[in-house]
Every structure is written in C-alpha cells, then in structure tokens.
C-alpha positions, 0 to 999 in steps of 0.5 A, spaced: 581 826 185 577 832 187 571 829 190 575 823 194 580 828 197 573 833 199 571 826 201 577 825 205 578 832 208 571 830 212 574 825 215 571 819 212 573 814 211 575 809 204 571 802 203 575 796 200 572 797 193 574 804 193 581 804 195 582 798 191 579 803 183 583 809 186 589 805 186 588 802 179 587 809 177 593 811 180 597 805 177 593 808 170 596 815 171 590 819 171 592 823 177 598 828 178 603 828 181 599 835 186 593 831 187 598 824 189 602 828 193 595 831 197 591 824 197 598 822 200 598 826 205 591 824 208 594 818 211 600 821 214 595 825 218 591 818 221 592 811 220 590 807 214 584 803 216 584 796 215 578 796 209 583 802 205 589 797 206 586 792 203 584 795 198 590 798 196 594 791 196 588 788 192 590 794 186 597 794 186 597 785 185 591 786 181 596 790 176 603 787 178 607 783 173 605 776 175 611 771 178 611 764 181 618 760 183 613 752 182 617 747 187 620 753 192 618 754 198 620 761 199 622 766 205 621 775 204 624 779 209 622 785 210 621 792 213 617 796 213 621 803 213 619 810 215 623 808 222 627 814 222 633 810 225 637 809 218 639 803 221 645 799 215 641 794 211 638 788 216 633 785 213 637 784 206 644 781 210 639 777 214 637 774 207 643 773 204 645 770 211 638 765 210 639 763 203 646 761 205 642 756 211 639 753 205 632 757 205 631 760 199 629 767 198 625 772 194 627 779 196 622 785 194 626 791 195 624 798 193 629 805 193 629 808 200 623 813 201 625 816 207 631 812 208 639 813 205 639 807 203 633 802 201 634 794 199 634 797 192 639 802 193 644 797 195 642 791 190 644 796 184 651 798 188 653 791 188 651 790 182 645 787 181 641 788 175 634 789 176 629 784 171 622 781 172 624 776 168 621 770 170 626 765 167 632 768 170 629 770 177 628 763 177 634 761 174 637 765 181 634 762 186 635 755 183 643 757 183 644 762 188 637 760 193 636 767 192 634 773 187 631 780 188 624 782 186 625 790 186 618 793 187 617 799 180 618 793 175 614 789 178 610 794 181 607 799 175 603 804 180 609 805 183 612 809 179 608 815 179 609 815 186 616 814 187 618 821 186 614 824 190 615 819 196 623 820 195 621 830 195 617 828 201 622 823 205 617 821 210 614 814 211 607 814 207 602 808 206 606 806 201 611 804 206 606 799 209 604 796 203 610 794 201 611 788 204 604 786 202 604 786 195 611 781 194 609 779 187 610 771 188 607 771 195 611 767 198 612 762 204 614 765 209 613 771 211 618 776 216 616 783 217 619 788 221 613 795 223 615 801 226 609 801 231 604 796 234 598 799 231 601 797 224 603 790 227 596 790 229 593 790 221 599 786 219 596 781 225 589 781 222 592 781 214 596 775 214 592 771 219 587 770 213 592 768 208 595 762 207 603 762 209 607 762 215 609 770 217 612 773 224 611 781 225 617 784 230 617 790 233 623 793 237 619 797 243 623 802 242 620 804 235 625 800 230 622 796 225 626 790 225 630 787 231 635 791 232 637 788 240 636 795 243 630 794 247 625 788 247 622 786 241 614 783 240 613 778 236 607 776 233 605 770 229 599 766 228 600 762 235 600 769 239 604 775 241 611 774 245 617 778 248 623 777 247 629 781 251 636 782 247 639 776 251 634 771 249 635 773 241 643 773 241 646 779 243 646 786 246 646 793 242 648 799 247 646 803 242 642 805 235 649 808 233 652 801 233 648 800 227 647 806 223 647 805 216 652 811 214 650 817 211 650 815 204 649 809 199 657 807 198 658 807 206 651 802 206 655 798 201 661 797 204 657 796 211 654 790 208 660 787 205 665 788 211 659 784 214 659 778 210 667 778 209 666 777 217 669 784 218 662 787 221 663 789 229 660 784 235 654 788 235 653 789 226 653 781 227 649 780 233 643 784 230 644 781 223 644 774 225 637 775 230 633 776 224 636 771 219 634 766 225 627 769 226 626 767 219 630 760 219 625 760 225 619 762 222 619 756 218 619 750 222 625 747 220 628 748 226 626 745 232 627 753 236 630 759 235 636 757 238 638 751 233 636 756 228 640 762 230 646 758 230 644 755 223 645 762 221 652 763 225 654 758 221 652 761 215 656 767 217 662 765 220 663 759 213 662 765 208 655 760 205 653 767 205 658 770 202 658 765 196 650 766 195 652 774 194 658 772 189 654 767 186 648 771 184 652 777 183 656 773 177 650 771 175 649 778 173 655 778 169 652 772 164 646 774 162 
C-alpha cells in the first residue's frame, strides 16, 4: 500500500486493472485499517476518474455473492449519499410505494455512513432480517414484489471499510459505488447523485450497460428529488429539467423533509408515511420519486399517469401491505 499511496500523493492517477487488484485486495484483507482510512482519503481531496470507478465496480462484483431473480424485471432505487441533507428515507419509501404499484423491487442498502439513518438502519428497526439467501430473497419478491439486498453480506470488501466509513462521517468513493454494484444487476435503475459531475460518470457508466436508469439531481445539492429546487434528469435520451410543480408538488424548505436526529424518529417518519399519516410535503416528496421510477420503466405512458399509480398505491395502503407482508415473512423463516 505504501508505493500506491506514494503513487497517488503525486497526483497520478489509478488504470481500470489497477483499481480493480487493489479492491480484491482490499476485500482479501491485506490492507489496515490506516492504510484504508489514507487510501480513502486521496478521493476526498479529487474526484474519482472514470477508469479508477470502473475498476473498483469490477472488484467488488467480482468477489460479490452472486444473485439472480429469472423472470423478474426489477427496479433499485437508490441514492448515493454524503448530501449532508439527513433527509428521511426516500428512496426506501418510494420503493415500497413501487412495489405496491406492482413493480417488483430489489433493494440494495447499506448502514449510514455519513447519514443518521441509511436504508439498512431502518430495514433492521423494522424488523427485517438481513440474509443472502437466494432462495428466500426470491421468496420475498414473489410474495411481497419486494426484498432488501443489505450490502455487507453480499459485499464481503465492504466489511473492512465500514467502520472507518462510519469514525469518518463523510461521503467517500464507497458512497458512489453503492449504486453500482447491486448484486442482481437490476432492470431498471433510479439513482439519485449529490452533484452533477457525479451524474456525469453515472451518465457514462450506465449507458454501456444493458438496463433502463434515470439519474436525478435536485440542483440545490440533494441526491434525490427532494421538490426544493429544480431537479435534472438524466437518462439515455438526454438531459431534462423539471420544476417542483412538474413533479407533483412544492417543498418550501429542507426541514419539511429531515429524517430526525436518530434511527427511531427515522422508523417512525417511514411508518407515519405509509399509514398515510405523513405531512403534504413528506408525501409529495416521496410519491415523486416512487413515480419517476414507475416511469423509468416504460410501462406508464408519462410521468403523470405513473405519479397517480403511486398515489394510488400510497393513499390504498398497497404499499403498506408490501411492508406487512414482507415484514411477517421474517417472522416464519
């Protein structure tokens, strides 16, 4: 580790293969945890390159636990974190808000790094049992049309670098390859980037591979669509922008939508909602992105028919009965 971090200190820059042996040694434990938390920080002080990104993704599904849902057609929606906003867990509502519009779902989630709450934490306060269970994660989505897919069991290298990611609270480049190694690779793909020179990379990585993906960015600097400012969109076709009143609603502020200041109030935030007891702003926030996802998938002739899909699934309690469904799931195996 020495003579790569020598290397980097010069400024240089990581090759594809390069990046991709110093992740599979990293997921083989041949680093420390100093040498991990220096390597880190490099990319906290410059941007990932295309190349280095690559490469890291390569390692990490390379050594992953493998998965595949035959016949499904899933969606992942997913943020990439390190905002700094501590927003309540949208991506995870919009995707039970999905699934209970009939779009099965395969979440990937990990514990906050640099966030109170990560899908992970409030996946475990719920009561889901984490598993990489192929069986059973199947089992899931045929009877609930969703299951969760927690990161460090599928994801032996992240292990060594979970808690120094949590002693560093900052969004590192772990936080950018999250959304890009889903172990089942889905379908569809929404993901949600802090800035645009992240939605630049995504932009270039997802176009080569063979799913449907949008990339949203609020322009005020949240990683998903929180109805605050405008919102770029990013897909195959092009770039677009959209104003909080094309997508459903207005959120006059970020506190409408914290998350709260520990993992219970972030539970009881994502219960309230999906009782139908969330505030006008909670709910707007959330049902946009569960209907750019519906979107994404072409099955819905434009955002506004898939928007009141997931109004529908809100307001009937469809998507409260995905959470009940998969919830007592746990409770039998």
């Amino acid at each position: 580790m020495k003579q790569i971090l020598n290397y980097l200190f010069e400024h240089k820059t990581l090759g594809r293969e390069d990046a991709r042996q110093i992740l599979l040694d990293l997921g083989r434990g041949a680093f420390n945890e100093h040498e991990l938390s220096a390597f880190m920080t490099v990319y906290l002080m410059r941007t990932i390159t295309i190349d280095e990104l690559l490469g890291f993704r390569d390692a990490l599904l390379e050594l992953c636990v493998p998965l595949s849902f035959p016949n499904q057609e899933v969606i992942d929606i997913v943020g990439t974190g390190g905002d700094g906003k501590n927003t309540f867990n949208i991506s995870t509502l919009s995707c039970f808000i999905v699934a209970g519009a009939g779009q099965p779902v395969a979440k990937h989630g990990s514990y906050g790094a640099s966030s109170i709450s990560g899908a992970s934490n409030l996946m475990d306060a719920i009561g889901y049992a984490f598993k990489n269970d192929e069986e059973s994660l199947r089992n899931e989505l045929n009877e609930s049309n969703i299951c969760f897919l927690h990161a460090p069991v599928f994801h032996p290298a992240l292990k060594a670098v979970a808690p120094i990611r949590k002693n560093l609270r900052v969004r590192t480049f772990f936080n950018m390859l999250g959304p890009m190694v889903n172990p089942c690779k889905p379908d569809f793909q929404l993901v949600g980037v802090y800035n645009l020179e992240i939605a630049r990379i995504y932009n270039y990585l997802l176009q080569s591979e063979n799913r449907k993906f949008a990339i949203v960015h609020s322009l005020d600097g949240y990683d998903e669509i929180s109805l605050t400012s405008d919102v770029k969109l990013i897909t195959a076709e092009g770039e677009k922008m959209f104003t909080p009143d094309q997508l459903g609603g207005t959120v006059f502020n970020g506190e409408e939508i914290s998350g709260g200041d520990s993992v219970e109030q972030a539970a009881k935030i994502f219960m309230d909602i999906l009782k139908g007891e969330g505030s006008p702003s909670q709910n707007a926030v959330v049902l946009a992105n569960a209907a750019m996802g519906l979107y994404i998938t072409g099955k819905f002739g434009d955002f506004d028919s898939a928007l009141e899909a997931a109004k529908e699934s809100l307001h009937s309690k469809k998507a409260l009965q995905v959470l009940h469904k998969l919830i007592s799931m746990q409770k039998k195996s």
